[in-house]
C-alpha positions as CSV (number, residue, x, y, z in Angstrom):
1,X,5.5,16.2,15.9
2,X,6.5,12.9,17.6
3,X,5.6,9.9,15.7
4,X,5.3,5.9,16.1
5,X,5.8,4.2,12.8
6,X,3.6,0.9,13.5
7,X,5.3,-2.0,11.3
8,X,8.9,-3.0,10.2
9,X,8.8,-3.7,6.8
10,X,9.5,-2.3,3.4
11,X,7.3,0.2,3.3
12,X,7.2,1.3,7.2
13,X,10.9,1.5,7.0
14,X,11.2,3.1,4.6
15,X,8.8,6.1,5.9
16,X,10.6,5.8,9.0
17,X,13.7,6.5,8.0
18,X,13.2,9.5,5.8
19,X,10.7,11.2,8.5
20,X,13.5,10.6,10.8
21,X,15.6,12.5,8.6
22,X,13.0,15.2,8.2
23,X,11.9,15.7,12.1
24,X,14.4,14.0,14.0
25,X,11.1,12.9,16.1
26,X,10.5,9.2,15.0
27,X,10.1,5.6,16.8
28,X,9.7,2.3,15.0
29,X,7.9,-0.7,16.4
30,X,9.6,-3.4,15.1
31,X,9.7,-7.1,16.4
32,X,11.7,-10.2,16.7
33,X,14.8,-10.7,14.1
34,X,13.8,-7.1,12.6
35,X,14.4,-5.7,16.0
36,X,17.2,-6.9,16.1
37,X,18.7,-6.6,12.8
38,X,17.7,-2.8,13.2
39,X,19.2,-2.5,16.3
40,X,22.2,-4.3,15.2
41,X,22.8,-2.4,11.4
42,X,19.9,0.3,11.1
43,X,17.7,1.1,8.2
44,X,20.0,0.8,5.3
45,X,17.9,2.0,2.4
46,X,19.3,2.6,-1.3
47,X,17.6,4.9,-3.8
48,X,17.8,2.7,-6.9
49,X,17.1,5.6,-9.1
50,X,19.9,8.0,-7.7
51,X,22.1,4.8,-6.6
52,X,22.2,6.8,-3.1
53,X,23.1,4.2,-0.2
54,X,22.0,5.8,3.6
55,X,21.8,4.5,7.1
56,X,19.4,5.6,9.5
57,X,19.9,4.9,13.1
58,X,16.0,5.5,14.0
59,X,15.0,4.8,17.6
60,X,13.2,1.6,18.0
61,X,10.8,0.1,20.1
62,X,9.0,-3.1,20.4
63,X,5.4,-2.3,21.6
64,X,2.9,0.3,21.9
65,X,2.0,0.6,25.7
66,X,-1.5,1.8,26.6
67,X,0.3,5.3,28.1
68,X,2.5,5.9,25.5
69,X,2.0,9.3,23.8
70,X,2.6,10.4,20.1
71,X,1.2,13.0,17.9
72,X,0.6,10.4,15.0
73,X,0.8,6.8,14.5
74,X,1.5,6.1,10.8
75,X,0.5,1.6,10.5
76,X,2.7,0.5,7.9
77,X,1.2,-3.3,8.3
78,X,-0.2,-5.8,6.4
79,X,-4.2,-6.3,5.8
80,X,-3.8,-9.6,7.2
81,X,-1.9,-8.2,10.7
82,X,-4.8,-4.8,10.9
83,X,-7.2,-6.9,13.6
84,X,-4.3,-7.6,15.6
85,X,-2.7,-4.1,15.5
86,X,-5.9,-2.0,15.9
87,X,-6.7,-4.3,19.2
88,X,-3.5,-2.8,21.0
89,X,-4.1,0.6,19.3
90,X,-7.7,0.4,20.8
91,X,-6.2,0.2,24.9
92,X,-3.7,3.0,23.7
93,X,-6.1,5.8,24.8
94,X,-3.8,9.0,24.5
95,X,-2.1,9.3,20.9
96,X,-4.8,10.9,19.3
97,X,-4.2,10.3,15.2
98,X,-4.1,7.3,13.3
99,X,-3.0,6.9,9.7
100,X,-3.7,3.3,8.3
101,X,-1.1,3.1,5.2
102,X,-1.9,-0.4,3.4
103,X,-4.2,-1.8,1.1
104,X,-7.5,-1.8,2.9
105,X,-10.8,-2.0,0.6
106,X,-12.6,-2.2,3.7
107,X,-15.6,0.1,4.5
108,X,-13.6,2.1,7.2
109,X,-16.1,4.4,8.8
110,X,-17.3,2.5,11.5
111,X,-13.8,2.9,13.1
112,X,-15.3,6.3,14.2
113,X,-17.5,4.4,16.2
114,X,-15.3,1.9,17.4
115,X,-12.5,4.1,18.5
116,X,-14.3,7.6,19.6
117,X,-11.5,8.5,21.0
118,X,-9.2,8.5,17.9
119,X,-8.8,10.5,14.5
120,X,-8.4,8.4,11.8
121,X,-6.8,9.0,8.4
122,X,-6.1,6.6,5.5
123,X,-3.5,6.6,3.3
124,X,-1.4,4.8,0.9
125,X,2.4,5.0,0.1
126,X,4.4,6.3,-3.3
127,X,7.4,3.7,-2.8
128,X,8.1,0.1,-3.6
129,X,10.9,-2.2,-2.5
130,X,12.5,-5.4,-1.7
131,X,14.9,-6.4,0.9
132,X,18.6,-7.4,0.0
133,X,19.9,-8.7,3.1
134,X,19.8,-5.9,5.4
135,X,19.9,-3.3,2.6
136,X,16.2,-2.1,1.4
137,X,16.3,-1.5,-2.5
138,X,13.4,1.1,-3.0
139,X,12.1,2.9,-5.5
140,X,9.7,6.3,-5.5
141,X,6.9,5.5,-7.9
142,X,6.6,8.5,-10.2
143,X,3.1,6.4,-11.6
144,X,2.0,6.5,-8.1
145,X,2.1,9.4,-5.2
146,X,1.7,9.1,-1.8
147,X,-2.1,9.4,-1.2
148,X,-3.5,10.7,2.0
149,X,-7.1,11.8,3.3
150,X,-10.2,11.6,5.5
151,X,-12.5,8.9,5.9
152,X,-15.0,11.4,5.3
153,X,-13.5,13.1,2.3
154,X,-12.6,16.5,4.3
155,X,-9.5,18.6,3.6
156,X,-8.5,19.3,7.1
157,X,-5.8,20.9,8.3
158,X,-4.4,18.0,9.6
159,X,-3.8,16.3,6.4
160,X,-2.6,19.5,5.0
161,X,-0.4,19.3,7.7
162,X,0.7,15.8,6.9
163,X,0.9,16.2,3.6
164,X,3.3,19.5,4.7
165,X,5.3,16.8,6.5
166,X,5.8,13.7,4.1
167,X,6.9,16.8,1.6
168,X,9.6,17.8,3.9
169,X,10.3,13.8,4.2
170,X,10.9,13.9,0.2
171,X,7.7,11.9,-0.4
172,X,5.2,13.7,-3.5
173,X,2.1,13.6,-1.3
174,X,-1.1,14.1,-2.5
175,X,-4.9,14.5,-0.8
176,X,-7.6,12.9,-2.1
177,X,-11.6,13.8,-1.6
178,X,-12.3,10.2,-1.5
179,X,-9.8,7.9,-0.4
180,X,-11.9,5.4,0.8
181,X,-13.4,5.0,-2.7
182,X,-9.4,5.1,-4.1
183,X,-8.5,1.8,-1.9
184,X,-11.2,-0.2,-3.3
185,X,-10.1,0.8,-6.7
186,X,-6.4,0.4,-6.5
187,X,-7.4,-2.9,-4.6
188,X,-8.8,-4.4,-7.7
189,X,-5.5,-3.2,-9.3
190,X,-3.5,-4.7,-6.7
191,X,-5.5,-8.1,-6.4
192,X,-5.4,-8.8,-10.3
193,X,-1.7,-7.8,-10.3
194,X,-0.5,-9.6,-7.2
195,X,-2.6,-12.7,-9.1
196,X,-0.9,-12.3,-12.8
197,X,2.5,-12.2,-11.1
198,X,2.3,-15.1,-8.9
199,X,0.4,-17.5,-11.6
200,X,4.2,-16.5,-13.6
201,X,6.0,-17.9,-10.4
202,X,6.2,-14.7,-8.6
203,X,8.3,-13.5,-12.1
204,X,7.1,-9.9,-13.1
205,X,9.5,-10.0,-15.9
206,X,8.3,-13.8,-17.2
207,X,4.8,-11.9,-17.1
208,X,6.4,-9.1,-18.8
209,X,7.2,-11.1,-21.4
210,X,3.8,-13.4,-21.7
211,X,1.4,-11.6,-24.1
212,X,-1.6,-13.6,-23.0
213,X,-0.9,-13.5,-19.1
214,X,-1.0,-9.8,-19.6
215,X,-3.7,-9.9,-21.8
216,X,-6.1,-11.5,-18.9
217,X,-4.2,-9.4,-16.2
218,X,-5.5,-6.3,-18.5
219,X,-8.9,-7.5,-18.9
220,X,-9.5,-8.2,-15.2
221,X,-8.7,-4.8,-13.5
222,X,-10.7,-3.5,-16.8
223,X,-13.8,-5.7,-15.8
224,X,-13.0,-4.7,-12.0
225,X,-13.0,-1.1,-12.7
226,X,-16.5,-1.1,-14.7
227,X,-17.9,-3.0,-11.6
228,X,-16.9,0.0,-9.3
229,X,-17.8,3.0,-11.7
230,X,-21.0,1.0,-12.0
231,X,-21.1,1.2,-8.0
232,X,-20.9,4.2,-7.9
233,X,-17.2,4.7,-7.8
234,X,-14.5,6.9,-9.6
235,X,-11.7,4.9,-10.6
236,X,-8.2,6.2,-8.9
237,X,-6.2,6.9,-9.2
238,X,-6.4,9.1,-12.5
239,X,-3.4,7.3,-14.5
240,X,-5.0,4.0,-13.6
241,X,-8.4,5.4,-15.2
242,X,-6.6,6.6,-18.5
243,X,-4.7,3.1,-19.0
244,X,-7.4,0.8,-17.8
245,X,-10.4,2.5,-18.7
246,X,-9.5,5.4,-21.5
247,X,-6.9,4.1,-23.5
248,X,-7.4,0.7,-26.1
249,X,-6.8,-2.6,-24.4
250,X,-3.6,-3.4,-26.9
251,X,-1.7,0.0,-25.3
252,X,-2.9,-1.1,-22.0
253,X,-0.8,-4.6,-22.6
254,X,2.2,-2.7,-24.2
255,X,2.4,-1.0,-21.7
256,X,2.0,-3.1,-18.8
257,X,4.4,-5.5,-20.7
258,X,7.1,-3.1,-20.5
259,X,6.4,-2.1,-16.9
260,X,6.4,-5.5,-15.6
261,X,10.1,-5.9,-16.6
262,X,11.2,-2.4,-15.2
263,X,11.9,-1.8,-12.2
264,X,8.0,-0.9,-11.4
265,X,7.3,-4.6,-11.7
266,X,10.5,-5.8,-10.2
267,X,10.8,-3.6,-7.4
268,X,7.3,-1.8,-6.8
269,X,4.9,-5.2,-7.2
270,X,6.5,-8.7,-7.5
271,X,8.7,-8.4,-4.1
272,X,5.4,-7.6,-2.1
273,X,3.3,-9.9,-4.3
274,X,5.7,-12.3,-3.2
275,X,6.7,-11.6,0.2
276,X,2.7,-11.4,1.2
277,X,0.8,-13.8,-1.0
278,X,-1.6,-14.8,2.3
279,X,-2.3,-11.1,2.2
280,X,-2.5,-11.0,-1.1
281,X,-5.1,-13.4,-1.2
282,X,-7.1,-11.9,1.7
283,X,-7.5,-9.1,-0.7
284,X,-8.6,-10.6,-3.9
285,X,-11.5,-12.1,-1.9
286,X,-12.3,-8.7,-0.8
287,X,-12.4,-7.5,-4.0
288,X,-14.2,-10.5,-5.4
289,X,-17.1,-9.7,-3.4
290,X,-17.0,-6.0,-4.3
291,X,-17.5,-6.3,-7.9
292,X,-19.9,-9.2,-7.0
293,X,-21.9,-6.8,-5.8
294,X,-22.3,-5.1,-8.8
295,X,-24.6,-6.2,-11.9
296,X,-21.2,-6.0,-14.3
297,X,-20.5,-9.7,-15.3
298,X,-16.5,-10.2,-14.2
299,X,-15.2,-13.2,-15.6
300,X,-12.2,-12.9,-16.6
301,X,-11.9,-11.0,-13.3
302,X,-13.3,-13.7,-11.5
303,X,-11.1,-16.7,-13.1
304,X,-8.1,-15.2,-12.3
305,X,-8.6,-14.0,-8.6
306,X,-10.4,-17.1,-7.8
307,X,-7.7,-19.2,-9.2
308,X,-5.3,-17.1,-7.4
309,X,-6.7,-17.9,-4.3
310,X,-6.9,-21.4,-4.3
311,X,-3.2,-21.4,-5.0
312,X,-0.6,-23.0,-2.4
């Protein structure tokens, strides 16, 4: 299978690389100094967990032309950057699959309309990282798996396929019935995280260690999550459910304390929450008016995000 990974950063290099591994058949669109810096030194990711350092010398391009053919284009961009992107994927009229891999609470089905011509996927990615220079410090999120699947809900044979691939790339893949339902979840997740950690200076472990910031991070995604299930939608993923929804508010805040100072919060949230506030932002007013839609009253959910946005 011959794949375009769309995007340069964390998360699209990361995929990248490790497909490249996997298939040998893999292109990166990267752009300015990242083009350069790849060209120059490579993909040099490092496994936190295992402490395993690798180079990967993935072929790189800097645009999609309009004849240029793949079997899958994976978009590793941010929600802010998606218009721009899908306007050059739009005059590319012969790779046939699309997988959009970001946070994206948007209603996604009229892109079946829009682009007849294409099959599109969603998904989201099971890794987390920061840059260190060059070097990518990553981590595999054992909390979180790869999730792929149809805007429809279908299990196709192309995402078993996929999911068949990422596998093979190392990545714990899973398909989900309902993924566009499981991005407007997570993104209430996200949004309230992304919030609590920047109103802390963009410091996951200074949150980590303030009771009451967690408190009212806790509260939030609680309020956000009754909003959806009263919407009509399952909160997802499932360990999100149990800790925000199941389990008592005080082991939700234990446990979030601990996290926020681990590796999850250092590696897995602050870096992007920091790196991509404007995105960020874009998504905790998308979220704000989903649960506004709803009849649950939000307001701790609403304080924070709204404060959040305002921010500089």
């Amino acid at each position: 299978m011959k794949i375009l990974v769309y995007g340069a950063g964390i998360i699209g290099s990361i995929y990248a690389a490790r497909l490249f591994e996997a298939t040998g058949d893999v292109t990166l669109l990267a752009r300015g100094q990242r083009y350069a810096d790849l060209n120059r030194n490579g993909i040099i990711l490092n496994d936190v967990e295992t402490e395993k350092q690798t180079i990967y010398h993935v072929p790189l391009t800097q645009r999609l032309e309009s004849t240029d053919f793949y079997d899958l284009l994976i978009v590793a961009v941010r929600l802010d950057q998606l218009n721009s992107v899908m306007q050059i994927i739009k005059q590319n009229k012969v790779s046939p699959l699309i997988m959009l891999m970001l946070n994206n609470p948007d209603d996604m089905a009229h892109l079946a309309n829009e682009l007849p011509h294409k099959h599109i996927l969603l998904g989201f990615p099971g890794v987390g990282g920061t840059h260190q220079g060059s070097r990518i410090e990553y981590i595999q999120l054992k909390q979180q798996e790869t999730t792929i699947g149809e805007i429809n809900g279908n299990i196709s044979d192309c995402v078993q396929g996929i999911k068949i691939l990422f596998g093979e790339a190392g990545f714990d893949t899973v398909v989900s019935t309902n993924m566009p339902t499981w991005l407007k979840t997570h993104a209430v997740f996200v949004a309230c995280v992304s919030a609590a950690i920047i109103g802390e200076n963009g410091d996951s472990v200074q949150l980590g260690k303030n009771r009451a910031s967690i408190q009212i991070m806790v509260k939030s995604i609680s309020e956000g999550f009754s909003a959806c299930t009263q919407l009509g939608m399952p909160i997802a993923p499932t360990n999100l459910k149990i800790i925000f929804a199941i389990m008592p508010q005080w082991f939700s805040v234990c446990y979030w304390q601990y996290a926020m100072q681990g590796k999850v919060g250092t590696l897995a949230m602050a870096p992007h929450a920091n790196a991509a506030k404007e995105e960020m932002q874009l998504l905790a007013k998308k979220v704000l008016v989903l649960v506004q839609s709803s009849s649950i009253s939000t307001p701790t959910l609403n304080t924070l995000l709204s404060t959040f946005i305002q921010s500089k």
